[in-house]
Structures are given as structure tokens and as C-alpha cells.
N, C-alpha and C positions, 0 to 999 in steps of 0.2 A: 544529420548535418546540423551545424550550432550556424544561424543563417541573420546575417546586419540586416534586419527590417530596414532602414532608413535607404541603404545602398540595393538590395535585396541582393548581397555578392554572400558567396559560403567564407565564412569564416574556416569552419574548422568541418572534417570529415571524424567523427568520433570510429576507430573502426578497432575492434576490436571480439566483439559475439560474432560466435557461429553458427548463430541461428538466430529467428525471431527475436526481435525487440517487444515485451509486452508492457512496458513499464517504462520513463520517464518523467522525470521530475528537474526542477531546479530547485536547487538547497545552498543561498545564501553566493559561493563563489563557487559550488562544484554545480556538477550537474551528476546526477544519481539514473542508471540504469540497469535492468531485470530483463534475464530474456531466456530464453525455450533451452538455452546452452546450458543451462542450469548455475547462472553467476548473475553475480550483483556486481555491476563496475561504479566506480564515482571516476569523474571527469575534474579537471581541471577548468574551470570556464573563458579564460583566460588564453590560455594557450592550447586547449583541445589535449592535455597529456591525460593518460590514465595514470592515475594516482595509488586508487588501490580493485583489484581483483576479491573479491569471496564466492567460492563455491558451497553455493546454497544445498545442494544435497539433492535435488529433485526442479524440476520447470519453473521460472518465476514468472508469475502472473502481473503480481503486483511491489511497487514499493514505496515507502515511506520514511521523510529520515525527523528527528528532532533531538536537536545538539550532539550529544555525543553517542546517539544511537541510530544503526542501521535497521529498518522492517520488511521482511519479505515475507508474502501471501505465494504460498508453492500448490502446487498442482497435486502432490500428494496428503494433502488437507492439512498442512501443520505449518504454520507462521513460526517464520525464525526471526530471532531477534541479533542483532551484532553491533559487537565495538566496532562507534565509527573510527576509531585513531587505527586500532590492527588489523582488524577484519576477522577476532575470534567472536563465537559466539559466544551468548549471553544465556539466552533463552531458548528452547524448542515449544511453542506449544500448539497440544494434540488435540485441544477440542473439538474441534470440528471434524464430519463424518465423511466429508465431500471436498474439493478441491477448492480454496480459500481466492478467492479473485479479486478482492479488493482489503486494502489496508489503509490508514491513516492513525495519526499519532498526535500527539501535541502533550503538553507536561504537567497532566493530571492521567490521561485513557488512553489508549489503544483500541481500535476496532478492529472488528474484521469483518467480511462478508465472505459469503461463500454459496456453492450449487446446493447445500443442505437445505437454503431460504433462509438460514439464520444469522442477524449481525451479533456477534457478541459482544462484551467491552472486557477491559484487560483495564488494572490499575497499574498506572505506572508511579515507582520504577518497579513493583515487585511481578508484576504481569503477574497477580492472580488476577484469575477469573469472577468480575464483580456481578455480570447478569446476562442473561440471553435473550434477545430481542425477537420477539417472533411476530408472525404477521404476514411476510411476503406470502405469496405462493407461487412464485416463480425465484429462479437461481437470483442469488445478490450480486449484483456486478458492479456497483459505487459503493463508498462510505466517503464520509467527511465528517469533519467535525470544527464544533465553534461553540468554543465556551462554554456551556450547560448545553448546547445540543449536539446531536446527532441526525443527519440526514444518510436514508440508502435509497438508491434506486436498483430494481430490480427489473427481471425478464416478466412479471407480471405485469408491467407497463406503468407502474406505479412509484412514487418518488413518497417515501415516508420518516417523516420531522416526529422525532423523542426526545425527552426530556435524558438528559444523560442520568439524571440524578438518582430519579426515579425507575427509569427505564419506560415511561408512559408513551405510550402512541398520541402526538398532540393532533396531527393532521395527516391524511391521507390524500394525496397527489395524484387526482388521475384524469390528467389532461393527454398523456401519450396513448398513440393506439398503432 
């Protein structure tokens, strides 16, 4: 449901997956969703229309979009990349050995995390693989990013800030339990 905070009335019912929702975001006027169906929908935010369909190939965990690119984190370990204007892909990549549950993007990296414990980085636009983050000892289930860094939070209870540049561990976060 896309829901008027001010009024708290439903705007719009998004309905369309048939199955789990594991993934939402807002991106600028659409709103971008991932789910168990195995598709990446984008929304219209405006009017609640589904704009465009991609079927991701396997479960979406996660998604992420920057400009004219779509990011899905799939359950069978491999982040696809897609044209946001068609909905063809771009990218497939295999790194990861475990099922990828979190993704973020912006217009230098790509991350990923995943049940391996590893966040990787991706250089955008060529998504090679620039380094591999290691550290967690429990599955990845955040990534973010901001400017030279990198934050993941993990099933280890642990929230950990890198250096995107370098790939350095700066601080380790363990206030959750």
C-alpha cells in the first residue's frame, strides 16, 4: 500500500506479485519492488500503475536502482543488473557462493551482501569486481553506501563501516544483541 502519512487514507494498493514482497524502495517518482515471484516491478508513484515487469530468473531478496539502472540480490547467489528504461539485462554476476540479500548502488560501486558473510563491491558501470569484504561471521543482510563508505549489518549482531577505497574495516558496531 503507497499510504498519505498526513490523511493516513491508502492511496494506491500496488498489486500485482504473487508472492512475498522482499524488497522496496522509492526511486525519485516510481517506487521499485522485489519479491519471492521471482520479478522486479517499478510503480508509478503517482498513480499506483505498474510501469514495467522484469523477471529476475530466481527469488528477489533485494533491490536497488541508480539512474538508468535496475539491482537485484536473487536467492540463487547471483545479483542481476537491468535496463531501467526495458527491463533487459545488463549484467549477471556469480560471485557470491550463497544467496545475495542485500544490494545498493550509487554512481561509482555496487555492493552486495549475502549468507556467504561476504559484502563485495562492483565498479560501476563495468560491475567488475573491485574487492571482497570480509569480516562478518554471520550472513549479510544490509549494505549501504555513502560516498567513500560502506556500511553492512550482519546476522553476527554487528553493524560494520569500510573505507570503500581501500576496502579497510574502520569500525566495528556491536551494540545489538
Amino acid at each position: 500500500f503507497l499510504i498519505d502519512l498526513a490523511t493516513a487514507s491508502v492511496l494506491h494498493a500496488l498489486q500485482g506479485h504473487t508472492s512475498s514482497v522482499q524488497s522496496v524502495i522509492f526511486d525519485g517518482d516510481e517506487i521499485i519492488s522485489g519479491s519471492q515471484d521471482q520479478t522486479v516491478r517499478v510503480w508509478d508513484k503517482i498513480s499506483g500503475r505498474e510501469t514495467l515487469r522484469i523477471d529476475a530468473g530466481a527469488r528477489v531478496w533485494s533491490v536497488a536502482a541508480h539512474e538508468n539502472l535496475l539491482v537485484a540480490g536473487l536467492r540463487n547467489s547471483t545479483v542481476r543488473v537491468f535496463d531501467r528504461a526495458s527491463g533487459g539485462p545488463r549484467h549477471v554476476l556469480t560471485e557470491a557462493t550463497d544467496e545475495v540479500n542485500a544490494v545498493a548502488i550509487d554512481g561509482q560501486r555496487m555492493v552486495s551482501g549475502s549468507d556467504d558473510k561476504k559484502v563485495r563491491v562492483y565498479a560501476v558501470p563495468s560491475f567488475q569486481l573491485v574487492r571482497v569484504l570480509e569480516g562478518h561471521t554471520g550472513t549479510v543482510r544490509s549494505v549501504a553506501l555513502e560516498g567513500d563508505r560502506i556500511v553492512s549489518g550482519s546476522g553476527d549482531n554487528t553493524v560494520r563501516l569500510w573505507d570503500a577505497r581501500s576496502g579497510d574495516a574502520l569500525h566495528v558496531l556491536q551494540g545489538h544483541s
